[in-house]
N, C-alpha and C positions, 0 to 999 in steps of 0.2 A: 474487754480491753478498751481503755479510753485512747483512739487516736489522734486527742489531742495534746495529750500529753507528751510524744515523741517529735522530737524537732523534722522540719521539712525544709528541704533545700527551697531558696526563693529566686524566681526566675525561670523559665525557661529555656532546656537545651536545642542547639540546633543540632540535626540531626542528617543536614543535605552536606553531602560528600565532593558535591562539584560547586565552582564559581561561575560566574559572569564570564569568565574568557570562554565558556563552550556555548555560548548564544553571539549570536550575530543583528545586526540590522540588514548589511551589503548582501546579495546575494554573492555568492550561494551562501547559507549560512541558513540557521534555524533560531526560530524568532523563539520568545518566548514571554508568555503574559499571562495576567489575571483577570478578570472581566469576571464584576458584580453577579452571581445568582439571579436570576428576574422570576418574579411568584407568578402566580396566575392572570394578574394583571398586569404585567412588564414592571412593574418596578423593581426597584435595585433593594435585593434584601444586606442588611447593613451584615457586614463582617461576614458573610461566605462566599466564596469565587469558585470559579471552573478555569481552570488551569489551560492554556491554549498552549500547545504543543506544535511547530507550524516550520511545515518545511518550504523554505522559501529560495528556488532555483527556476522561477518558470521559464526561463528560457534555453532551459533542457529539461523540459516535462518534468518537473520538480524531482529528477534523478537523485539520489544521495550521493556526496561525495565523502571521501573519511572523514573529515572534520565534521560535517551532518551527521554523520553515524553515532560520533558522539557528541551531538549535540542532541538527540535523539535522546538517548541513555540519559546523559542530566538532565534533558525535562522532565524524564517522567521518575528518576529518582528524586529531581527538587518535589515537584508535584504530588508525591507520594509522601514527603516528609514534609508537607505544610499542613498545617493542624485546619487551618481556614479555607480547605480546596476540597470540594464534596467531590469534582471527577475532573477527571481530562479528554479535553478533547482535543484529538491527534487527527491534524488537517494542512493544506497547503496550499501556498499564493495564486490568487489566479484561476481561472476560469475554465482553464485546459484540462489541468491533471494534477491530480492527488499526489500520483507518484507511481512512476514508469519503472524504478528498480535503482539499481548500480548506476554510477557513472559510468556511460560506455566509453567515455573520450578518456576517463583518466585509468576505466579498465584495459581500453587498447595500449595505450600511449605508458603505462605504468608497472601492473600487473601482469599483462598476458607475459608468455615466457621467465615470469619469476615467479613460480609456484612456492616459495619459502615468503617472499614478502605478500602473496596474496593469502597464505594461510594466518595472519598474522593480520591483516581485513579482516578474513572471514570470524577470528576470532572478537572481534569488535561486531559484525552484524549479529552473531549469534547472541553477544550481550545484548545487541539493539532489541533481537524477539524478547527474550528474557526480562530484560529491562520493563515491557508491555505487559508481558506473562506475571510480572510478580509485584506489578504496582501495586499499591494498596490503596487504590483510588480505582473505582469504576474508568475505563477507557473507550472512551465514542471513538469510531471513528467518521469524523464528517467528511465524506467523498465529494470534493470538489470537481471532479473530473476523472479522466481515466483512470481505472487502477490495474496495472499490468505489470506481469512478473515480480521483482521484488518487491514492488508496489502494493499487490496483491497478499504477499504472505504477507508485510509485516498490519495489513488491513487484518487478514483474517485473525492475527493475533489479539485484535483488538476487541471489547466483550460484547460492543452492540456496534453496527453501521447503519445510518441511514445517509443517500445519494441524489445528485443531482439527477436527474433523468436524461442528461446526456452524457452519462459518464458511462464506459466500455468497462467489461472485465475480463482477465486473464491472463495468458502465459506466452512467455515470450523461448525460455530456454533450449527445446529443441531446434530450432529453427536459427537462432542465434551461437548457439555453444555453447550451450550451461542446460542442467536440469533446472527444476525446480523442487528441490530438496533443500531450500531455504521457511520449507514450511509447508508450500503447496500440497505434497505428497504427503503428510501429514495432518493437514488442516482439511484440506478439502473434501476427503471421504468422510467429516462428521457433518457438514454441511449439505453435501448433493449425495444421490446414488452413487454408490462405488464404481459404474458404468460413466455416467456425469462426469465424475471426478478423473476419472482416466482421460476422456475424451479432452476434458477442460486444458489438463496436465501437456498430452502427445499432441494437441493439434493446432493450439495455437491461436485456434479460433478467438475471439474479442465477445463477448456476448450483452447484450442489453441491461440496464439498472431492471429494468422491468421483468425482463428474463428471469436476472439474478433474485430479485424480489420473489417472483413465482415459487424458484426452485428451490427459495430457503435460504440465500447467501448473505443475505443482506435485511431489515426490517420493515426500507420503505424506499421508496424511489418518489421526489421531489420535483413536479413541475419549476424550471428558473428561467424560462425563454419568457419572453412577454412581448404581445405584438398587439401594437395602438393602448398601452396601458394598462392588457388584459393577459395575465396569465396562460401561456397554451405547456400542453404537454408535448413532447422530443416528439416533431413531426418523422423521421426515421423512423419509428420503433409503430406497432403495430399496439395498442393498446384497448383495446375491444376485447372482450375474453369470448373467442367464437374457436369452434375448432371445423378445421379444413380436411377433410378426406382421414378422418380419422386422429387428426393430429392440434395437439393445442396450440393458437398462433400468438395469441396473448404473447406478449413481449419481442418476436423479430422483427427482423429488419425490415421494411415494405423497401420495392424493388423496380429497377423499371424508370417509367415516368414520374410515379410518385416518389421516388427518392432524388430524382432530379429536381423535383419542387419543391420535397420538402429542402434541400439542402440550399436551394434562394432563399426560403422564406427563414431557415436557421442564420444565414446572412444577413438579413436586414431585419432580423431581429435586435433586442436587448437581454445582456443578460443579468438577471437579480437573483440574489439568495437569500430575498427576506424570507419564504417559506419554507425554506430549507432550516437556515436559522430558527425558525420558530418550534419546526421539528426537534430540535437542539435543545432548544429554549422547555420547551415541555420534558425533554428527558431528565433535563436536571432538575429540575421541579419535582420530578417524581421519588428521583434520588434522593432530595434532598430532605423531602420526608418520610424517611423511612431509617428504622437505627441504621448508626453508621457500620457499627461490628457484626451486626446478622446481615446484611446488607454484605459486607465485604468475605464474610464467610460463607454464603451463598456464591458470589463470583467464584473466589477461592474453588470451590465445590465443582463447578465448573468448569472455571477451565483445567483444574487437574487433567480433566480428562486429554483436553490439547496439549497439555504440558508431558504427560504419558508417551505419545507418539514422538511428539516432539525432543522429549529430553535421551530416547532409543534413537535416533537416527543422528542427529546434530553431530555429534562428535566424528562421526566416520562419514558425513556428509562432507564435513569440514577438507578431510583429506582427501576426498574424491575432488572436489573440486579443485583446488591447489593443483593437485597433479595433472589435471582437465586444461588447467593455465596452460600449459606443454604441447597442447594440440586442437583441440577441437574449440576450446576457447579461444586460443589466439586467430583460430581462423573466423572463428563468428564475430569477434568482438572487432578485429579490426578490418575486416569486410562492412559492417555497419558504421564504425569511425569513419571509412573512406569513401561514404556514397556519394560525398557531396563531388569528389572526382572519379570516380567510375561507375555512376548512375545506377548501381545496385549495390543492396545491401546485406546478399547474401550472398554464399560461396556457390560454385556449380557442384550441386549436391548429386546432380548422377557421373559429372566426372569422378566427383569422390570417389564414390562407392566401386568406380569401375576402376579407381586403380587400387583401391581396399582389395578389391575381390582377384585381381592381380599380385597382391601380397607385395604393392609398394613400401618402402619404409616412407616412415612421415618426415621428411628433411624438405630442405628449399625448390627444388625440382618439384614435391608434392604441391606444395601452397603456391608457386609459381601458376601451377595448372590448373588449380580451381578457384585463385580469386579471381576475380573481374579485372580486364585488361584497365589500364586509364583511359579515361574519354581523351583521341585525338590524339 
């Protein structure tokens, strides 16, 4: 068969579903850009980009708010339907945090107590995983800083991380009023031991880039402190691989006096992310030469498997949560909305349980007695 004989449409379709009105420049909003491929020598290879996908809120730990949620979802639909973008990389403003989770301000102040309009969010973040989960572009994510609770799943969604070395990880939902059944409980058992992953999940704990690095969560943890011009790695974190009384220390926290020093000397330090970038810089290089389709059906391949756990729980997660809005989330979410006036930002979690164990109903009298009086 001669194909050229049969006429061909001329021109290219577009194929992205979303506009310009779901990217922002003002915070809070999510930015969105192209940025040249760089080869092995940093130059700008002509006609391919990496797609930058960038949540920009830092002055609430780059939280999502709805409008970010889906601002999320059209970056990484446009980015997936530009013929010219080898991958995306999903990252955020600022030097603090990646991304802490939910808006807690507009979860107290909006959602708590209306489980029908938070099911109704939840069906937008779900899209937001999804959204990661079915790009068809490789997905970095560059860890700029902390990544905790929903920060963390829609991270783990993402097919490679590499981290600042002072960037925390983990969960925020028990301790708050919410699980982590936004991914965590799903994701995390392919990443750490099934022991790991529970402990990570129930306790709340924050753990090291180096830690995370060790135990598999992540690819690489990135020195960006620099002191007198010279690169130092996260004075905090213990980076020697020695083991103490039986136990690996490689990645904790050093304690003590030395965390009082290191945390001056994290103070008058500076902070840069040209190495971290370059980390960046090199994946897409790698990427970029390698077929695009076996390349993306490899990912595919992979993350099926996240997609598996993920795609069983979502839906009945969705409705756990909503009705969570009703009770233990309104106490967690607007306990942490109010610390700035009652200097804590959790509830009295053994009054709780002692009027649970009481068989109190959960009404105004309940949450009267376990949030935090106001300062004064």
């Amino acid at each position: 068969m001669d194909l050229n004989k049969w006429p061909r449409q001329v021109g290219l379709k577009n194929h992205d579903l979303f506009g310009d009105e779901f990217f922002g420049t003002e915070a809070p909003c999510v930015l969105y850009e192209k940025k040249p491929v760089l080869d092995a020598a940093g130059k700008p290879v002509d006609g391919l980009y990496s797609a930058w996908v960038t949540l920009n809120n830092p002055a609430q730990y780059n939280s999502y708010t709805t409008e970010m949620v889906k601002g999320v979802i059209a970056g990484m639909n446009r980015a997936a339907m530009d013929r010219s973008v080898v991958a995306v990389v999903f990252t955020a403003v600022g030097d603090r945090a990646f991304c802490t989770g939910g808006n807690t301000k507009e979860y107290a102040e909006y959602y708590s107590g209306n489980p029908s309009e938070y099911g109704l969010y939840m069906d937008l973040f779900n899209g937001m995983v999804d959204s990661i989960l079915m790009c068809k572009k490789p997905v970095i994510c560059r860890v700029n800083g902390m990544r905790v609770a929903g920060g963390q799943e829609i991270g783990m969604a993402c097919d490679i991380a590499v981290a600042s070395d002072l960037a925390v990880f983990g969960q925020a939902g028990p301790r708050h009023g919410s699980a982590p059944v936004g991914g965590s409980t799903d994701f995390l058992p392919a990443f750490l031991t099934m022991e790991q992953a529970m402990w990570s999940c129930i306790s709340c704990e924050v753990w090291s880039a180096y830690k995370m690095q060790r135990l598999g969560l992540i690819s690489k943890a990135v020195p960006v402190l620099k002191v007198d011009g010279t690169f130092v790695r996260n004075p905090l974190v213990i980076t020697d691989k020695y083991i103490d009384n039986g136990e690996i220390v490689y990645g904790e926290n050093v304690r003590g006096d030395a965390a009082a020093k290191a945390k001056e000397m994290i103070a008058n330090a500076t902070t840069d992310f040209t190495l971290l970038d370059q980390e960046v810089n090199k994946i897409l290089w790698t990427l970029t030469n390698l077929f695009p389709n076996c390349l993306m059906m490899s990912i595919d391949g992979i993350r099926a498997k996240k997609k598996f756990f993920w795609d069983q729980s979502k839906l009945s997660s969705r409705h756990w949560l909503s009705a969570n809005m009703q009770t233990e989330a309104y106490l967690g979410f607007n306990a942490f909305n109010n610390k700035k006036i009652t200097g804590k930002d959790v509830i009295d979690f053994v009054k709780y349980r002692q009027l649970l164990a009481e068989g109190k109903t959960f009404d105004q009298e309940l949450i009267d007695a376990v949030m935090a009086p106001r300062l004064g």
